[in-house]
Backbone bond lengths (Angstrom), bond angles and torsions (degrees), N, CA, C in turn:
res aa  C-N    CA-C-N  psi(-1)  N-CA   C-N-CA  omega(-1)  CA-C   N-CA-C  phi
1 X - - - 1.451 - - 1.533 108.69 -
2 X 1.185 122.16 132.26 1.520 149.15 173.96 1.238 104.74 -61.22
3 X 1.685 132.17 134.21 1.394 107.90 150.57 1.512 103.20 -109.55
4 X 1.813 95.57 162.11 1.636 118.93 -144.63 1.864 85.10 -72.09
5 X 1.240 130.62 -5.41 1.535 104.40 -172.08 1.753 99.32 -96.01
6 X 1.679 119.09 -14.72 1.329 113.15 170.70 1.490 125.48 -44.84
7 X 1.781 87.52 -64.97 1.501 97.27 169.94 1.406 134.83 -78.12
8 X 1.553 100.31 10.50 1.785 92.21 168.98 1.476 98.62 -109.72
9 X 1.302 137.48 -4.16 1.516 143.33 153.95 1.280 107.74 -71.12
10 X 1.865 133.12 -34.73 1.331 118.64 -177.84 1.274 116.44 -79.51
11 X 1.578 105.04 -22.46 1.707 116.88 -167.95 1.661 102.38 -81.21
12 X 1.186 105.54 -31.88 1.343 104.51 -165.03 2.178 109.10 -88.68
13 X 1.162 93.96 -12.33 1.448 110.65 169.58 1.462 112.62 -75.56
14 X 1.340 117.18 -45.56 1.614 130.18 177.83 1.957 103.86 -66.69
15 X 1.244 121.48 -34.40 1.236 103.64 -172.09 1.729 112.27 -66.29
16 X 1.506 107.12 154.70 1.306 112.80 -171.12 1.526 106.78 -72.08
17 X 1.501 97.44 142.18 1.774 120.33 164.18 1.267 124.63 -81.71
18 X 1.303 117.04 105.99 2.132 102.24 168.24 1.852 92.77 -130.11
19 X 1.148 85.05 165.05 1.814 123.77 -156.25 1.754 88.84 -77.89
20 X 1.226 67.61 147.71 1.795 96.02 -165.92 1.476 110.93 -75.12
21 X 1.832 112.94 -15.96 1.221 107.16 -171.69 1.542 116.25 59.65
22 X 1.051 124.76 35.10 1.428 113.09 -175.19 1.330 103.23 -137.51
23 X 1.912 121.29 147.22 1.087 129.20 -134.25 1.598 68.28 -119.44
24 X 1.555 118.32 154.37 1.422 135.16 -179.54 1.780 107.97 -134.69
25 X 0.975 130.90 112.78 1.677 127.61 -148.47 2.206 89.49 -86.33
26 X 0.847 81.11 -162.80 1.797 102.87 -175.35 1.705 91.39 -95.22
27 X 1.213 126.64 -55.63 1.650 138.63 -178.74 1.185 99.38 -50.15
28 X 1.394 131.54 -36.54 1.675 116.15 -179.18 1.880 109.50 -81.85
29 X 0.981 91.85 -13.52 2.146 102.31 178.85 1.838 97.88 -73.45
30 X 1.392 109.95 -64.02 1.461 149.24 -168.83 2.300 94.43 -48.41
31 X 0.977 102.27 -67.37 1.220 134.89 162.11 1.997 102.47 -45.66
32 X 0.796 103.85 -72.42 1.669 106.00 -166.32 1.671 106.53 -59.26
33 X 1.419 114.91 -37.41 1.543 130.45 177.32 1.651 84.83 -74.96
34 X 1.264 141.96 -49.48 1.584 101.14 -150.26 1.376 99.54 -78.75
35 X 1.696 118.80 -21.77 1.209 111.35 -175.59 1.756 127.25 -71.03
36 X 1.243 87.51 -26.02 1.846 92.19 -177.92 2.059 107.65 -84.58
37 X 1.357 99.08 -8.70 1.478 105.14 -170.84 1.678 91.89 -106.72
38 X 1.329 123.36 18.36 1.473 123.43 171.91 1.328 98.81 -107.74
39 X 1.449 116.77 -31.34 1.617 113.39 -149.83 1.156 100.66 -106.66
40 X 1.678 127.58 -3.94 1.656 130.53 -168.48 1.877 79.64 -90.58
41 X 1.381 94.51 -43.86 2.238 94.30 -170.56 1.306 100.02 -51.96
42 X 1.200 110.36 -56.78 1.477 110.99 -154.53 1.694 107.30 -58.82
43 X 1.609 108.74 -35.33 1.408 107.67 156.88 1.338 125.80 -60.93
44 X 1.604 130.12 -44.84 1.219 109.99 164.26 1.711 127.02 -60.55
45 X 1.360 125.80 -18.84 1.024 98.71 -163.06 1.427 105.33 -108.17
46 X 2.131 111.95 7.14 1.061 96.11 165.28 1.758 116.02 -74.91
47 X 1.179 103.13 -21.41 1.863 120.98 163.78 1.390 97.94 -17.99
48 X 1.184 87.91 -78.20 1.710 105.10 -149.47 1.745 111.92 -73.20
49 X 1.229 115.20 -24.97 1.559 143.07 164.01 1.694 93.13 -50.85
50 X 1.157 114.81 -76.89 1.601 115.27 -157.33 1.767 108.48 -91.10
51 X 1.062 109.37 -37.01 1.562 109.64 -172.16 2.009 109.12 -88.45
52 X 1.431 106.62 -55.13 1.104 111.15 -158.55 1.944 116.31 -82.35
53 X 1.201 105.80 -21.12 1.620 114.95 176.45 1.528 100.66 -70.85
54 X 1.572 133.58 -52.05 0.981 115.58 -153.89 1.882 105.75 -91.82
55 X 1.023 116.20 -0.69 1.341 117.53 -170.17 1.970 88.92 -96.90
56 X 1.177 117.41 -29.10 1.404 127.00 165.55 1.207 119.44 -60.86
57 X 1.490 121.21 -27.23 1.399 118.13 166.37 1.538 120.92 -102.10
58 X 1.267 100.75 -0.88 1.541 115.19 172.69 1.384 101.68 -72.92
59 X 1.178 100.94 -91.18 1.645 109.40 175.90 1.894 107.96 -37.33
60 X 1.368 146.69 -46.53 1.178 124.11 162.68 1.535 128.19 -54.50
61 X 1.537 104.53 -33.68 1.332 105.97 163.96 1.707 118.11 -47.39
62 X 1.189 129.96 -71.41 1.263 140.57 146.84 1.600 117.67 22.38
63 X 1.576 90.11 -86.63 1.302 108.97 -175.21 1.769 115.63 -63.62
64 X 1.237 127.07 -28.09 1.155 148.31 -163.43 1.642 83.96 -76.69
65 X 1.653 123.14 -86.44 1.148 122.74 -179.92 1.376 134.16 -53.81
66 X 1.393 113.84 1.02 1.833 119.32 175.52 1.583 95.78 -109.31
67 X 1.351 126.23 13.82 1.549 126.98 173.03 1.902 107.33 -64.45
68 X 1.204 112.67 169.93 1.597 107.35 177.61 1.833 93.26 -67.46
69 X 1.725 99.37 162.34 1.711 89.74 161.35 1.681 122.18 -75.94
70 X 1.188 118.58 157.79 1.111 142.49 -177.53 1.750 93.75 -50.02
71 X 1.424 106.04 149.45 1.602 119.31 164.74 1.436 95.42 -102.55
72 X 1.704 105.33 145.04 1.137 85.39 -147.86 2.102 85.29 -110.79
73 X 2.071 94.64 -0.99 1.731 119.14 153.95 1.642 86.79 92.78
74 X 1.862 98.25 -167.96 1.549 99.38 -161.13 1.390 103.14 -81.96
75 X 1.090 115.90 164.57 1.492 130.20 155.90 1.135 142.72 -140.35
């Protein structure tokens, strides 16, 4: 037994394709790059936003507290 979503995916695969006739400008190319080159940033800099600042103050923390101790001078 077939299920009914095979054959309405096979039937609907077999019907014929014709062209849309439709003109697509340079602004929709122009347009499609700024958008995918907004959303790769916005992924890096949520990166660097959540992962990379605080491991940056970890590790400065670090170094700050393995310094000699403070003089604390005359008195």
């Amino acid at each position: 037994m077939r299920k009914p979503g095979f054959i309405f995916w096979l039937g609907l695969a077999l019907l014929p394709v014709t062209p849309a006739q439709a003109y697509i400008g340079p602004g929709v190319g122009a347009g499609t790059i700024a958008i995918v080159l907004g959303i790769l940033s916005s992924i890096f800099l949520a990166f660097v936003g959540i992962i990379w600042y605080p491991i940056k103050r970890l590790i400065k923390g670090r170094k700050v507290s393995k310094g000699p101790p403070a003089d604390p001078g005359p008195s």
